[in-house]
C-alpha positions as CSV (number, residue, x, y, z in Angstrom):
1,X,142.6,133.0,84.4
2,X,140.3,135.8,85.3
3,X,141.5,137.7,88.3
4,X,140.1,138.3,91.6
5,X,139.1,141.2,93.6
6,X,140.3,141.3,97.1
7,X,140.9,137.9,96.6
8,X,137.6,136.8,95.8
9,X,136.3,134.5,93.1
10,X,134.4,136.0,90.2
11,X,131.0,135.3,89.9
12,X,131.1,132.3,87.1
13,X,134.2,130.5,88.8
14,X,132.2,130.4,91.6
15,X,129.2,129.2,89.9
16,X,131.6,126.5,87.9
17,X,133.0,125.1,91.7
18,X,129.5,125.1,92.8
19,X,127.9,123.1,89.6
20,X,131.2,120.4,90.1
21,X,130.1,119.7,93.5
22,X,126.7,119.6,92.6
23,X,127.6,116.8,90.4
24,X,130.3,115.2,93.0
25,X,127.1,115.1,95.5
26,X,125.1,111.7,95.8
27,X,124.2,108.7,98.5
28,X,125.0,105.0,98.1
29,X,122.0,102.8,99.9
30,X,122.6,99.3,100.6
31,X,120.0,96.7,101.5
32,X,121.5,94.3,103.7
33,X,120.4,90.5,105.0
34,X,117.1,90.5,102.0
35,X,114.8,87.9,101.8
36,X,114.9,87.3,98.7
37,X,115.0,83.5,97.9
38,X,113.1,81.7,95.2
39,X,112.2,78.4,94.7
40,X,109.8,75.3,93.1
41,X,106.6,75.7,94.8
42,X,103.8,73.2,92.4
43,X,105.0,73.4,88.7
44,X,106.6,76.9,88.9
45,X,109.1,79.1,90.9
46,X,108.3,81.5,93.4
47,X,109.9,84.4,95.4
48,X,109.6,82.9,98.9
49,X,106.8,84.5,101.3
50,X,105.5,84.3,104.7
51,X,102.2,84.5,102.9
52,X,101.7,82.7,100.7
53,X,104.0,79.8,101.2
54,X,104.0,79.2,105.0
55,X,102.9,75.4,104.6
56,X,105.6,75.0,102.1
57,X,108.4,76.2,104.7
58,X,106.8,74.9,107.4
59,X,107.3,71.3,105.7
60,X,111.1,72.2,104.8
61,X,111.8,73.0,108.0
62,X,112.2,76.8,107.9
63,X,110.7,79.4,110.0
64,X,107.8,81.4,108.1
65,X,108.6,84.7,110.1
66,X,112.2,85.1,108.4
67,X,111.0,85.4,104.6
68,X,109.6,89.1,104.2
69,X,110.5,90.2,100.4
70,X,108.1,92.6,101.0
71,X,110.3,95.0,103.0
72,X,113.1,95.0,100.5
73,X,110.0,95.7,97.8
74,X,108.8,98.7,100.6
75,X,112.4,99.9,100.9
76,X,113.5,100.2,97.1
77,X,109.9,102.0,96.5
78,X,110.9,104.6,99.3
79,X,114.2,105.1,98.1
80,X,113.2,105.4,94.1
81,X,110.8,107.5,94.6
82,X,112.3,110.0,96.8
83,X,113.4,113.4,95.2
84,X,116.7,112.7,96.3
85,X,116.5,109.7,93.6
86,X,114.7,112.0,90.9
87,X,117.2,114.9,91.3
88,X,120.4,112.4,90.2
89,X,121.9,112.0,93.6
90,X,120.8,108.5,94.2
91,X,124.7,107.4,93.1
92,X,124.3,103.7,93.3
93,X,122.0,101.0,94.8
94,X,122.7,97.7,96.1
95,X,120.5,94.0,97.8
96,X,123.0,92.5,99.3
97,X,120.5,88.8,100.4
98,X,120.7,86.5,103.2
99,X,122.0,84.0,100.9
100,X,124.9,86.1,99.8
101,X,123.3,87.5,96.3
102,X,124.3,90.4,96.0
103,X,121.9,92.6,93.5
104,X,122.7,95.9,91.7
105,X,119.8,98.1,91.3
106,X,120.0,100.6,88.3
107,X,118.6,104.3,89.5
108,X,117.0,104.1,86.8
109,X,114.5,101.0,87.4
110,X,111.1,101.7,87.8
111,X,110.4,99.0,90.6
112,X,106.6,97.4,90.1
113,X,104.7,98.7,92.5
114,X,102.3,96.0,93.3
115,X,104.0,93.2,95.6
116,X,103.0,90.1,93.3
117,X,104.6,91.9,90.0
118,X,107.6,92.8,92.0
119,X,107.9,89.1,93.3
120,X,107.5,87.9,89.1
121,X,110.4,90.4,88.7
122,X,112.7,89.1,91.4
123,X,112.0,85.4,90.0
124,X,113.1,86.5,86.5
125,X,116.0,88.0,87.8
126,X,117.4,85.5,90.0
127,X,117.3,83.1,87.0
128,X,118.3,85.1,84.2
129,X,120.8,87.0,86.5
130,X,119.5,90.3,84.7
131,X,117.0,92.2,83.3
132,X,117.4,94.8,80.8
133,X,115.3,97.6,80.0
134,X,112.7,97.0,76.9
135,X,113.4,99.6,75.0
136,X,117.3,99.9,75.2
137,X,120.7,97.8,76.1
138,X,120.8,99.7,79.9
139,X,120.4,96.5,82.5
140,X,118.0,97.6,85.4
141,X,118.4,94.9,87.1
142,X,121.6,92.4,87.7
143,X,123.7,89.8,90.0
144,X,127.2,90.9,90.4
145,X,130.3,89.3,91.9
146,X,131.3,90.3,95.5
147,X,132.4,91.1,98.0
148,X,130.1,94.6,97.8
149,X,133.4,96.7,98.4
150,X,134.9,96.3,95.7
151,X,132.1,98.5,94.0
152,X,132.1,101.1,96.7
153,X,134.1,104.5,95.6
154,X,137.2,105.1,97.7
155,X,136.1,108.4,99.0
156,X,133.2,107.1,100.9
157,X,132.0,107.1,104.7
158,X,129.8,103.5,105.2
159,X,127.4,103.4,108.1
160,X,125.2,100.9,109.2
161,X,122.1,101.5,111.0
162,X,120.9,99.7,114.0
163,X,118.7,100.3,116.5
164,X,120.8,98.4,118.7
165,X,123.9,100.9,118.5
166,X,124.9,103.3,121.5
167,X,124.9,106.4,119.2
168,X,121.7,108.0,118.6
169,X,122.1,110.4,116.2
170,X,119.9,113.3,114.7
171,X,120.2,112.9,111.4
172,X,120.3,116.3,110.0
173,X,123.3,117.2,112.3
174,X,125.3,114.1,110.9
175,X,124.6,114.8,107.2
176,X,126.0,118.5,107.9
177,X,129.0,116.7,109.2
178,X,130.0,114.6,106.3
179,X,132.6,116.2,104.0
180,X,131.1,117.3,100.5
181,X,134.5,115.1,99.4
182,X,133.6,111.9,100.7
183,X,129.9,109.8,99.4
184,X,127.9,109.0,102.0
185,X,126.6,104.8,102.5
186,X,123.5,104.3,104.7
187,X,123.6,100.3,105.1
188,X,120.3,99.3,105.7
189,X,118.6,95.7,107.0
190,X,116.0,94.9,105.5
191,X,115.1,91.7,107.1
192,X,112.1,91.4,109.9
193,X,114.0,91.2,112.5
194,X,117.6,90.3,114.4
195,X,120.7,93.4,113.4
196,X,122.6,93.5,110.8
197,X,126.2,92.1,111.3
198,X,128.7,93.5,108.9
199,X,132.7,94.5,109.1
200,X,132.8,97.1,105.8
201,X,131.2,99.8,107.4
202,X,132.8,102.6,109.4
203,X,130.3,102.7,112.2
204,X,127.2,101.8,113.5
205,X,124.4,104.5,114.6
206,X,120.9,104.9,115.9
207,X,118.3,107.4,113.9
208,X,115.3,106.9,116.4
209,X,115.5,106.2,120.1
210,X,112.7,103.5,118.9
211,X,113.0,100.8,116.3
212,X,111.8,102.1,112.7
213,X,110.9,100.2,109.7
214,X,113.7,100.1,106.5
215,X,111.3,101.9,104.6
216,X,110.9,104.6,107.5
217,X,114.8,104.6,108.0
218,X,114.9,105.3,104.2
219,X,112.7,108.0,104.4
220,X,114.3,110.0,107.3
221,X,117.8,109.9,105.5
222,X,116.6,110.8,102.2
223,X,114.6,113.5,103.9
224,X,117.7,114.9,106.1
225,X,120.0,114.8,102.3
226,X,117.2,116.3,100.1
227,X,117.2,119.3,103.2
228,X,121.0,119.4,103.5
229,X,121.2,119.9,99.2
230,X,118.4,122.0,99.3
231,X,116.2,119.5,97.0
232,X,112.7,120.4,96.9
């Protein structure tokens, strides 16, 4: 081992602690309560919308308001294309729907970015169970088996956020606070309205003293993590 000075660490061990934190370092985002439910609208299946299917819902008894795909659509754009995502940090990436689908999301995907190619995507998926990149064996896209914890690392600290919680927290101050050992979860509702109502997480806490949008929520936490690691 090379030794020290005044009990310092040379230069290049430094840099080698430095560069395995670097790679320890990442988030965990989870999508909670989805809208993301297809079914036989005329001859073909469609991704449930507010839109474009109120009649239909309306006739099967369900309220139009509560089937908004497009804010898990908004919310996977602002977290993929974040440079928190685009330096590597962006460790995993879950849709966790109303009906109990739970969705993993490949860091890799390249989510459409049109709302009608996204809702052709989500059909695909939710009958094929996966989708798998063209040009290779990697699956972007793919139902797995629950309960979401059991795919969470052990050395992780899960929050949700709500609106609704008593404490308000500035969100550059909290990321400070989280060990470099432990991963970091924001759990995230991305439903129109209502809290989400989960037991895995740690805590509960507020971002905003006013209600945001999941894609907005996203966007202040990736901001806050890219600061904190010194992404640019």
């Amino acid at each position: 081992m090379t030794p020290t000075v005044s009990g310092l660490e040379p230069p290049e061990e430094k840099q080698e602690a430095a560069e395995a934190l670097s790679r320890k370092q990442g988030v965990i985002f989870v999508l909670e309560n989805a809208s993301l439910e297809t079914a036989k609208v005329g001859k073909d299946f469609k991704l449930l919308n507010c839109d474009d299917h109120a009649q239909f819902l309306k006739r099967h008894g369900k309220d139009p308001a509560d089937y908004r795909p497009d804010i898990a659509h908004q919310a996977l754009l602002a977290i993929l294309d974040s440079p928190l995502a685009k330096a590597g940090k962006l460790k995993a990436l879950y849709i966790h729907t109303r009906k109990n689908v739970l969705i993993e999301v490949n860091p890799q995907v390249r989510i459409p970015r049109t709302f009608k190619r996204f809702c052709g995507l989500l059909v695909q998926l939710l009958q094929k169970l996966s989708i798998r990149a063209t040009n290779g064996p990697d699956k972007l896209l793919k139902v797995i088996k629950g309960p979401i914890t059991k795919h969470f690392p052990l050395n992780a600290e899960r929050v949700g956020l709500s609106h609704k919680s008593a404490e308000i927290v500035t969100l550059p101050e909290y990321v400070k606070s989280v060990s470099e050992e432990r991963i970091p979860i924001f759990v995230v509702g991305a439903m129109a309205h209502g809290k989400i109502d989960i037991t895995y997480v740690d805590k509960f806490m507020s971002i905003s003293q006013y209600p945001l949008s999941a894609a907005y929520c996203i966007g202040r936490i990736t901001n806050a993590l890219e600061q904190h690691w010194n992404i640019i």
